[in-house]
C-alpha positions as CSV (number, residue, x, y, z in Angstrom):
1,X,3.9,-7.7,-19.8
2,X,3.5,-11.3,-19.3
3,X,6.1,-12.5,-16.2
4,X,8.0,-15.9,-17.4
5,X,8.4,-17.3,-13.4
6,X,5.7,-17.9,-11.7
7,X,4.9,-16.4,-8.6
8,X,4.1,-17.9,-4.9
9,X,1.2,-15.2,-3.5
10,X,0.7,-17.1,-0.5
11,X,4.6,-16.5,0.4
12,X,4.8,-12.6,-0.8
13,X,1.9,-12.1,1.3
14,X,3.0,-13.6,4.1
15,X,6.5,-12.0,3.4
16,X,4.8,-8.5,3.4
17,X,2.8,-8.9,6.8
18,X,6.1,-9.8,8.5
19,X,7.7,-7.0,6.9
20,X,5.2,-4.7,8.6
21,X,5.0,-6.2,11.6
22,X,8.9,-6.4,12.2
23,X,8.3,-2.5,12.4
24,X,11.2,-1.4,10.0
25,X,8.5,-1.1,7.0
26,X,5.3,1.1,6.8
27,X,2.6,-0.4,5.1
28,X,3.3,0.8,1.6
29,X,6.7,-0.3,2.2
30,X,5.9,-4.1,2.9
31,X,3.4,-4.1,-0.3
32,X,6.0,-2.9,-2.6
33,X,9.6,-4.1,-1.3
34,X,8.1,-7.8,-1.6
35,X,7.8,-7.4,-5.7
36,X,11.1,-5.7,-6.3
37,X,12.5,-8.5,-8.6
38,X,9.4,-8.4,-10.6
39,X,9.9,-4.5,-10.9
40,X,13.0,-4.6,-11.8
41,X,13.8,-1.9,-9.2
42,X,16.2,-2.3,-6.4
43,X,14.6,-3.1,-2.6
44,X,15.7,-0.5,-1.5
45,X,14.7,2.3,-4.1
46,X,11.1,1.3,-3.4
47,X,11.6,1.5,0.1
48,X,12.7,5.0,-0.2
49,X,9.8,5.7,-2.3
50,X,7.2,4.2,-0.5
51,X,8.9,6.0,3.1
52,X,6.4,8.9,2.6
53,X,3.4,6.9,2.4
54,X,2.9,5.0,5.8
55,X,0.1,6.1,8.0
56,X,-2.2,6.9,5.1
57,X,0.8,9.3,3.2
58,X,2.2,10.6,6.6
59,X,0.5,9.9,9.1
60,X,-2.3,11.9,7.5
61,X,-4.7,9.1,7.5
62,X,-5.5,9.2,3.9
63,X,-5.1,6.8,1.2
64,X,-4.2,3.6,2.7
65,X,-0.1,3.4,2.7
66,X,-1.1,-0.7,1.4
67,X,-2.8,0.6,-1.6
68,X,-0.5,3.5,-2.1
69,X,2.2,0.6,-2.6
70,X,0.0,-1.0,-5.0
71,X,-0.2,2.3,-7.2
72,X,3.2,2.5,-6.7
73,X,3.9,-0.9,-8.3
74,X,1.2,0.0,-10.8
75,X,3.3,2.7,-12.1
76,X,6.2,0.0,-12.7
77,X,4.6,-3.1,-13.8
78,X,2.5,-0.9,-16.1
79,X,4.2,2.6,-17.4
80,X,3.4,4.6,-19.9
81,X,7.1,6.2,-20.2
82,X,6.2,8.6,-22.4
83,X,4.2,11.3,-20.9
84,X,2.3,12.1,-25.2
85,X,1.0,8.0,-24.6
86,X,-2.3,8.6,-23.7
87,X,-3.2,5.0,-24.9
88,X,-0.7,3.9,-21.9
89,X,-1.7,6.2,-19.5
90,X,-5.1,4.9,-20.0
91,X,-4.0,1.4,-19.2
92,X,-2.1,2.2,-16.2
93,X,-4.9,4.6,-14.5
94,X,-7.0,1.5,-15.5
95,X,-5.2,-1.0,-13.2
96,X,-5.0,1.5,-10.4
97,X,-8.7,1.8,-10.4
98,X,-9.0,-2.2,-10.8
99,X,-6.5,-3.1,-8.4
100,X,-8.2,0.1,-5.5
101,X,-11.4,-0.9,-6.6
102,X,-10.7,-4.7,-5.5
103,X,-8.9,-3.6,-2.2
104,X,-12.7,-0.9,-1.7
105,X,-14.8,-3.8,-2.2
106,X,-13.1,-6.3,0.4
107,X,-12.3,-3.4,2.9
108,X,-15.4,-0.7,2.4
109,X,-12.8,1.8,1.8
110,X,-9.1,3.1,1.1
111,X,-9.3,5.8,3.4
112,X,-7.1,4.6,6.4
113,X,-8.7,6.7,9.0
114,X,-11.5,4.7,7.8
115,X,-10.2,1.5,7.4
116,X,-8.7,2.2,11.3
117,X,-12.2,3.4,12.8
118,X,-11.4,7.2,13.5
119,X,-13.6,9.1,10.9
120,X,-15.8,11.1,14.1
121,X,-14.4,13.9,15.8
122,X,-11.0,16.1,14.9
123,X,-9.4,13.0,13.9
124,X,-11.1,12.5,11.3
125,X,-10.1,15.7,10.0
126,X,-6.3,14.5,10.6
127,X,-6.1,16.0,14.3
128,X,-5.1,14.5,17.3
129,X,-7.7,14.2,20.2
130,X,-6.7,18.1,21.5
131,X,-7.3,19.7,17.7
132,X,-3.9,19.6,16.6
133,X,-2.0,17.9,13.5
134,X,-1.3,13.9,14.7
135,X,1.8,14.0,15.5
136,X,4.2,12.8,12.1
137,X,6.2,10.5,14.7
138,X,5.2,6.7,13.8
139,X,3.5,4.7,16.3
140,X,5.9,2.5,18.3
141,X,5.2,-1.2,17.3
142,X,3.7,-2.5,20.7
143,X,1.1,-5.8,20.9
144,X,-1.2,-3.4,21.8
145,X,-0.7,-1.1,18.1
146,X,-0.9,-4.8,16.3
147,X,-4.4,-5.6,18.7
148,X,-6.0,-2.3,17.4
149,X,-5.3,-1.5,13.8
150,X,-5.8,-4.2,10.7
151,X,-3.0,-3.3,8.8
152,X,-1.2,-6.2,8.7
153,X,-4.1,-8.1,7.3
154,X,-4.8,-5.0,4.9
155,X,-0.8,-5.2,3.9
156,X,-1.5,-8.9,3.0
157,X,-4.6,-8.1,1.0
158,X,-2.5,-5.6,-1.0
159,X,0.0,-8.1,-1.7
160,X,-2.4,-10.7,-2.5
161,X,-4.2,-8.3,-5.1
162,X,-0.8,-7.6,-6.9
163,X,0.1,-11.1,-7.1
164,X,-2.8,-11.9,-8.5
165,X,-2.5,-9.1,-11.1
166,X,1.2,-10.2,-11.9
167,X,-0.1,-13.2,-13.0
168,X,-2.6,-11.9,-15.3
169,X,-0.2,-9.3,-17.0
C-alpha cells in the first residue's frame, strides 16, 4: 500500500505527545488516533479500540499501550482480510515484529512495567505495593505523573516509528 500524500512525522508526533499529555488519551490512544485518515478508520473507532490498552493493556503493566497502538495500526495499514491468507498474515505479523522490534531496541523493552522502572517487588507481578491488583483507575494527570513516567516521549517514539513505516509502504 503505497500512501499518495505525504506525511509530516515531526507534526503526528508531536500531535500524539499532546494528545497524551492533555490526559483524555491513553498511550495507545494518542499513537493511533493521530493516523486515522491514513487508516481510513474514523478517530473515534480507534479511540474506542485502543481504550483497553492504556497502562500496559489495563493498567496491567504489560505490553506498552504506545506499541499496542502501533499493532493496532499494523492490523489496518497491513491486513490480511481473509483469515485462509497466510501469505498476508505473514506480512502483517512481519511488520509488527519490525515496527516492536525498532521501539525494543531504542527503549530496552515493550514491557511498560519495565519501560516505567517497577519490575522488583509485587509490582512487578502487576500488584500494588500491599499485594493486591493496581487498582484499574487511571492515574490522574498531575506534573508529578508527567515528572516520573516516559510515556510521553515513548508515545512520540511510536508515532515516529509509524510514520516512518507509512512512508515506506
Amino acid at each position: 500500500m503505497k500512501f499518495m500524500k505525504e506525511i509530516n512525522i515531526e507534526e503526528r508526533v508531536e500531535k500524539a505527545k499532546r494528545l497524551f499529555k492533555e490526559g483524555g488519551y491513553n498511550c495507545c490512544q494518542a499513537v493511533a488516533c493521530v493516523f486515522a485518515g491514513e487508516t481510513g478508520v474514523d478517530e473515534s473507532l480507534l479511540y474506542k479500540l485502543g481504550e483497553g490498552f492504556g497502562g500496559g493493556m489495563g493498567r496491567m503493566r504489560e505490553v506498552c499501550g504506545s506499541v499496542s497502538g502501533m499493532v493496532l495500526l499494523a492490523g489496518l495499514l497491513k491486513p490480511a482480510g481473509d483469515p485462509s491468507d497466510k501469505a498476508a498474515r505473514t506480512g502483517n505479523y512481519a511488520l509488527v515484529q519490525e515496527v516492536a522490534g525498532e521501539f525494543k531496541a531504542m527503549n530496552g523493552s515493550i514491557i511498560c512495567k519495565e519501560l516505567l522502572g517497577l519490575t522488583g517487588g509485587p509490582v512487578a507481578e502487576g500488584k500494588g505495593i500491599h499485594g493486591i491488583p493496581e487498582s484499574p483507575t487511571p492515574s490522574d494527570r498531575t506534573p508529578e505523573y508527567y515528572k516520573k513516567r516516559p510515556c510521553e516521549e515513548l508515545v512520540g517514539i511510536s508515532a515516529r516509528i509509524v510514520g516512518e513505516k507509512l512512508l515506506s509502504l
